[in-house]
N, CA, C and O atoms as CSV, one atom per row, in Angstrom:
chain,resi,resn,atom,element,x,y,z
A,1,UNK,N,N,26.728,-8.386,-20.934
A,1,UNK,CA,C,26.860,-7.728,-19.636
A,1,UNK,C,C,28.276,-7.171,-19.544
A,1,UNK,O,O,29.220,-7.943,-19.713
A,2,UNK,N,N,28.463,-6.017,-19.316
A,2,UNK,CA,C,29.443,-5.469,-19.325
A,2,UNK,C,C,29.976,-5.751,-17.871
A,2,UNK,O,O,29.243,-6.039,-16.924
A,3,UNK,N,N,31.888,-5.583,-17.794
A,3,UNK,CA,C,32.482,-5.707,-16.329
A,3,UNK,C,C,32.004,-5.273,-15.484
A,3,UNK,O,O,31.932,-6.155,-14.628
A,4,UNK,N,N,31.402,-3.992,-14.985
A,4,UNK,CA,C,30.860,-3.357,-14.159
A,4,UNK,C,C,29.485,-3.826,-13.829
A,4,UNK,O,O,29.269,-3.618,-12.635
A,5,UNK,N,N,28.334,-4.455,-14.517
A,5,UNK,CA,C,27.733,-5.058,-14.484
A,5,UNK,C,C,27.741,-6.514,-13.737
A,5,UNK,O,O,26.916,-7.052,-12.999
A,6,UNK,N,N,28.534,-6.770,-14.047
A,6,UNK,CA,C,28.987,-8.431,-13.557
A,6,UNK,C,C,29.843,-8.188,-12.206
A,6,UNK,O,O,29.928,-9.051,-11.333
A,7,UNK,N,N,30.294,-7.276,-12.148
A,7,UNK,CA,C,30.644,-6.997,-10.428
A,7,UNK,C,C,30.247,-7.094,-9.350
A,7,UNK,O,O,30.569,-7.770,-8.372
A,8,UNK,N,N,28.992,-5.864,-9.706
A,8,UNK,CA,C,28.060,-5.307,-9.434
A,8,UNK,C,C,27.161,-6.819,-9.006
A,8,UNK,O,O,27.153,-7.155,-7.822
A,9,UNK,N,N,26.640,-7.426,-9.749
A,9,UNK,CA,C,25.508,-8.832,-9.930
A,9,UNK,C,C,26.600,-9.127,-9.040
A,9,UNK,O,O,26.635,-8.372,-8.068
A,10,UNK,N,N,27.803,-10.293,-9.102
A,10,UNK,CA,C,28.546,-11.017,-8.018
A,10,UNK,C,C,28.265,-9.877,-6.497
A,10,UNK,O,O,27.774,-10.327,-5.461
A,11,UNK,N,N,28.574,-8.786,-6.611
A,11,UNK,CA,C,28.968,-8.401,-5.136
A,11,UNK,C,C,27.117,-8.399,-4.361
A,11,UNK,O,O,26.853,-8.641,-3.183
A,12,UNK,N,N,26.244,-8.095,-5.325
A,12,UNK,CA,C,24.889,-8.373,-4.174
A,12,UNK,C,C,24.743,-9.746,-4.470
A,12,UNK,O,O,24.505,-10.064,-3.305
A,13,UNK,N,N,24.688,-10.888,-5.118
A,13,UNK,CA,C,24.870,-12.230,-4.508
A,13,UNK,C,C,25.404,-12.361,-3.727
A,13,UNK,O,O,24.670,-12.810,-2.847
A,14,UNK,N,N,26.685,-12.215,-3.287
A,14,UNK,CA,C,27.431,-12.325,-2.090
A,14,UNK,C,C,26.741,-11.766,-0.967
A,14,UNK,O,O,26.445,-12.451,0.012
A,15,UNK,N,N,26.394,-10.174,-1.101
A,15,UNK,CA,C,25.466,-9.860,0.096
A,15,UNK,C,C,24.619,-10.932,0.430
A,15,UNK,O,O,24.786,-11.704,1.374
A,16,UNK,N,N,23.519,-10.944,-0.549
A,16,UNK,CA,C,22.048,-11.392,-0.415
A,16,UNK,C,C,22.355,-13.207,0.461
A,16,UNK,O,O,21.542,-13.606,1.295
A,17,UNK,N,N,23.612,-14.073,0.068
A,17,UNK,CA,C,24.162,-15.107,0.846
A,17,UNK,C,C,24.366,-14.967,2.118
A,17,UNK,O,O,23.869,-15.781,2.896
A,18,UNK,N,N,25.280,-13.710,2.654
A,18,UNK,CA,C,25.467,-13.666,3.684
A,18,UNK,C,C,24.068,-13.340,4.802
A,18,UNK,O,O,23.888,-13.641,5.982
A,19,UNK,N,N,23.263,-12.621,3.837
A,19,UNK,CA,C,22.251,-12.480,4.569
A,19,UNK,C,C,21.281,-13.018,5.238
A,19,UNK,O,O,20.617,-12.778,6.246
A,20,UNK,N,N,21.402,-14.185,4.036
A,20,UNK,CA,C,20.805,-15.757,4.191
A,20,UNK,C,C,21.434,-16.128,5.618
A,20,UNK,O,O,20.762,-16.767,6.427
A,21,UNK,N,N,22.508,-15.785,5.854
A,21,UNK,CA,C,23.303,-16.860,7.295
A,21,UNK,C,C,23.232,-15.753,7.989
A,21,UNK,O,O,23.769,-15.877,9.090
A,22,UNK,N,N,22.868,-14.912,7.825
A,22,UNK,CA,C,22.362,-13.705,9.253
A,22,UNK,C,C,23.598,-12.941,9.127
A,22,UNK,O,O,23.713,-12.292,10.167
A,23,UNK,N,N,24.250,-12.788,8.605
A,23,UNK,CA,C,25.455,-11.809,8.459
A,23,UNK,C,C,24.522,-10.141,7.907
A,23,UNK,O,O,23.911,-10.239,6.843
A,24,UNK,N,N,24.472,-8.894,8.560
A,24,UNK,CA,C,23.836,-8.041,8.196
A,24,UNK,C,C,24.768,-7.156,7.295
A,24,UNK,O,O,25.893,-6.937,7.744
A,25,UNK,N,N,24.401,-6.568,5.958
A,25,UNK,CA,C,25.734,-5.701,5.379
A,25,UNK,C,C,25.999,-4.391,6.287
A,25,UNK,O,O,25.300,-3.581,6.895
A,26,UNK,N,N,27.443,-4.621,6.048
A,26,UNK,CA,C,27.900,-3.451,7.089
A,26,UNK,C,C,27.031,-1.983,7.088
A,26,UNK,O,O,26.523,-1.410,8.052
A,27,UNK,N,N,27.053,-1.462,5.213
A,27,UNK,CA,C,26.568,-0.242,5.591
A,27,UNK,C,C,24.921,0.090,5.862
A,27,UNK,O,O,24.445,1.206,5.654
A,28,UNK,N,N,24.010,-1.246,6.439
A,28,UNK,CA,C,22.903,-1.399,7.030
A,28,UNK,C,C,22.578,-0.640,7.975
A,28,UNK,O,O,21.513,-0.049,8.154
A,29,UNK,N,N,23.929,-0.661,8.868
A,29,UNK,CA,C,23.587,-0.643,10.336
A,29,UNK,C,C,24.638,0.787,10.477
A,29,UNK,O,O,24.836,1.470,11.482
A,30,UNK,N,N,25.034,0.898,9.520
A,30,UNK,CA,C,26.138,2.051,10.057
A,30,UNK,C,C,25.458,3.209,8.882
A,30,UNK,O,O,26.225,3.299,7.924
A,31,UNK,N,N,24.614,3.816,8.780
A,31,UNK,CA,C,24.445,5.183,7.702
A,31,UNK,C,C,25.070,6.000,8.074
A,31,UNK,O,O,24.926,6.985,7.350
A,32,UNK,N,N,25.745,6.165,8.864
A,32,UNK,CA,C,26.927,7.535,9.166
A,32,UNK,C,C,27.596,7.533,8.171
A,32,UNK,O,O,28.084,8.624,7.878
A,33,UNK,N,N,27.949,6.165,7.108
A,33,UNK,CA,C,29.230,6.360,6.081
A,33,UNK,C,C,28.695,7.140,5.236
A,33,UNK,O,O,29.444,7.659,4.409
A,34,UNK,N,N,27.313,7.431,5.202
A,34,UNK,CA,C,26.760,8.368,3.918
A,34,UNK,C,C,26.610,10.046,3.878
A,34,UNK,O,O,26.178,10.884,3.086
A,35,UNK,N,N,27.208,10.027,5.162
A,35,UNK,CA,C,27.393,11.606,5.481
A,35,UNK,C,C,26.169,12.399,4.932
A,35,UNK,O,O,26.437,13.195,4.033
A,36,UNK,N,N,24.883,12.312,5.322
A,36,UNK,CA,C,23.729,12.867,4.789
A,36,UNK,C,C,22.943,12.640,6.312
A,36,UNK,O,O,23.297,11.725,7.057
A,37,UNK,N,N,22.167,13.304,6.565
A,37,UNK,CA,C,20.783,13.298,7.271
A,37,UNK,C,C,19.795,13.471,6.602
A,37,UNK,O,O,19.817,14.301,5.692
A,38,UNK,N,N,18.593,12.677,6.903
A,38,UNK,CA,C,17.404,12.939,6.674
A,38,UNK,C,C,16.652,14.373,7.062
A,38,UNK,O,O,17.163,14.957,8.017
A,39,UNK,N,N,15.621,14.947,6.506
A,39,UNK,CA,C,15.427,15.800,6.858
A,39,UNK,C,C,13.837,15.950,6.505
A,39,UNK,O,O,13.399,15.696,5.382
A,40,UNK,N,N,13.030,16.388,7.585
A,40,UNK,CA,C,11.316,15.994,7.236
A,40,UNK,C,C,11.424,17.670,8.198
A,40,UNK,O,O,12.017,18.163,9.157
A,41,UNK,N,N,10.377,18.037,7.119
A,41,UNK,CA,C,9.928,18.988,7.327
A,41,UNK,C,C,8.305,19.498,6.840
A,41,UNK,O,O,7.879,19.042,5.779
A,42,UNK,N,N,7.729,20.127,7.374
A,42,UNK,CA,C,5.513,20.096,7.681
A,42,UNK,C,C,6.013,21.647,7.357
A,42,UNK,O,O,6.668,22.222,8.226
A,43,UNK,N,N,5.695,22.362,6.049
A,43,UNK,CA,C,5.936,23.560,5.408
A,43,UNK,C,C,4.607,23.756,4.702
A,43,UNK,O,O,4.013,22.784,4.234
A,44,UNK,N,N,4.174,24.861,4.622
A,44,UNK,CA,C,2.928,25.628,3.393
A,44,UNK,C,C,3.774,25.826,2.095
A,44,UNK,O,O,3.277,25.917,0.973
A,45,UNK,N,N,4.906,25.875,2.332
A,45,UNK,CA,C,5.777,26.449,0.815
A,45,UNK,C,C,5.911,25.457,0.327
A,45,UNK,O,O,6.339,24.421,0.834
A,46,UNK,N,N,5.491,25.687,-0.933
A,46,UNK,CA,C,4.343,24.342,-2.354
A,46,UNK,C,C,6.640,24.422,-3.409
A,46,UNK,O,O,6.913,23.761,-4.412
A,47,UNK,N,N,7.740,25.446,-2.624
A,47,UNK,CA,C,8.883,25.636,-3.979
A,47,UNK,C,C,9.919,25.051,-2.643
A,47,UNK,O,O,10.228,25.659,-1.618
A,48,UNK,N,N,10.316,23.628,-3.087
A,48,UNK,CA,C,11.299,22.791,-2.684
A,48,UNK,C,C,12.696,24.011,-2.262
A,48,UNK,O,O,13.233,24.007,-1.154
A,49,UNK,N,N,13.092,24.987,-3.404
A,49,UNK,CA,C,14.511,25.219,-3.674
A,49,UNK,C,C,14.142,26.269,-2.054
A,49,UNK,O,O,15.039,26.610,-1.283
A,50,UNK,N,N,12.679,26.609,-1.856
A,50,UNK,CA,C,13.007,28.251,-0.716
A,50,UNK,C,C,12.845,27.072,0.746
A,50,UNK,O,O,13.313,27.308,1.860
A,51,UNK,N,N,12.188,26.007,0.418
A,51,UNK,CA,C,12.218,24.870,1.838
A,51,UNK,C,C,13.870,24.525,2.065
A,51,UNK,O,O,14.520,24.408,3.104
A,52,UNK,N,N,14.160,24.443,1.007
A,52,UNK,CA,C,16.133,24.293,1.500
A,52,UNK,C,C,16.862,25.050,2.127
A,52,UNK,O,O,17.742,24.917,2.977
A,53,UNK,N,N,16.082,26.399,1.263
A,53,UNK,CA,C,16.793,27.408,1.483
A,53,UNK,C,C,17.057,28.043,3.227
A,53,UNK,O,O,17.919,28.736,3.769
A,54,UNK,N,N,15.859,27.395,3.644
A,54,UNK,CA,C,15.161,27.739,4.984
A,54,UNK,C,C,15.585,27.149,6.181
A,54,UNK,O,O,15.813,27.683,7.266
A,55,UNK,N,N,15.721,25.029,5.566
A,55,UNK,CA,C,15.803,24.395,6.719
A,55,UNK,C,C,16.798,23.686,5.764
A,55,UNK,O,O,16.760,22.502,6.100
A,56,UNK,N,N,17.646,23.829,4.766
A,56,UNK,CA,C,18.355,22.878,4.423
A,56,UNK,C,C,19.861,22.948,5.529
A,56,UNK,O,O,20.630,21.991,5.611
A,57,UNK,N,N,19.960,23.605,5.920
A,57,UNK,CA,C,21.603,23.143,7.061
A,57,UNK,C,C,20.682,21.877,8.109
A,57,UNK,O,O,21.363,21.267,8.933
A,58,UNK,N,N,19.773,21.684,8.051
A,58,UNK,CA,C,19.299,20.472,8.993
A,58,UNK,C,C,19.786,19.340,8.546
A,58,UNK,O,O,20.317,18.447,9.207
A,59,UNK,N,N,19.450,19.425,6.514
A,59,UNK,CA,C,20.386,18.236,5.882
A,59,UNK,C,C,21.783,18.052,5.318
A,59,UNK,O,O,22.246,17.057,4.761
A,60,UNK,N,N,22.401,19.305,5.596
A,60,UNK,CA,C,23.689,19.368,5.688
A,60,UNK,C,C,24.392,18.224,5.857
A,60,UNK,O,O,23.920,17.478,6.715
A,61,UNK,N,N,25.775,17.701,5.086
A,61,UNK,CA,C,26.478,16.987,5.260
A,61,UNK,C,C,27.267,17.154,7.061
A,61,UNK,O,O,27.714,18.265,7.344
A,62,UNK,N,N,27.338,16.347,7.820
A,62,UNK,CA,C,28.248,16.362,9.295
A,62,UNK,C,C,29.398,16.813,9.115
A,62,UNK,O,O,29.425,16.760,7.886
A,63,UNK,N,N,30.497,17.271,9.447
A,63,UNK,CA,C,32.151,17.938,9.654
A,63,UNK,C,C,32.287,16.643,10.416
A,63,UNK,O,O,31.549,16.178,11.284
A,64,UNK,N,N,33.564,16.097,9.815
A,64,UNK,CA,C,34.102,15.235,11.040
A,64,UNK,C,C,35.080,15.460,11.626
A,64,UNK,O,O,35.419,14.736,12.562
């Protein structure tokens, strides 16, 4: 197992503990840190790239 590996494994044990004692992980409850929106959209157009093209500023990253 490489370092990054073994980080990685320790830091979600640690989550998955705290979770056990009701501690929720921070970025659970906060998705704002991911600067993304979801974006659902009910389209006939069968080509992803012209549905972006159309309604993708809906999933636009936020300006802060």
């Amino acid at each position: 197992m490489n370092s990054n590996a073994a980080m990685m494994r320790r830091r979600l044990l640690n989550l998955a503990r705290e979770l056990q004692q009701g501690i929720e992980p921070f970025p659970a409850s906060h998705g704002d840190i991911y600067r993304v929106r979801a974006m659902d959209v009910n389209t006939p157009v069968d080509n992803f790239d012209a549905v972006i093209a159309s309604h993708g500023i809906a999933c636009s990253p936020r300006c802060s």
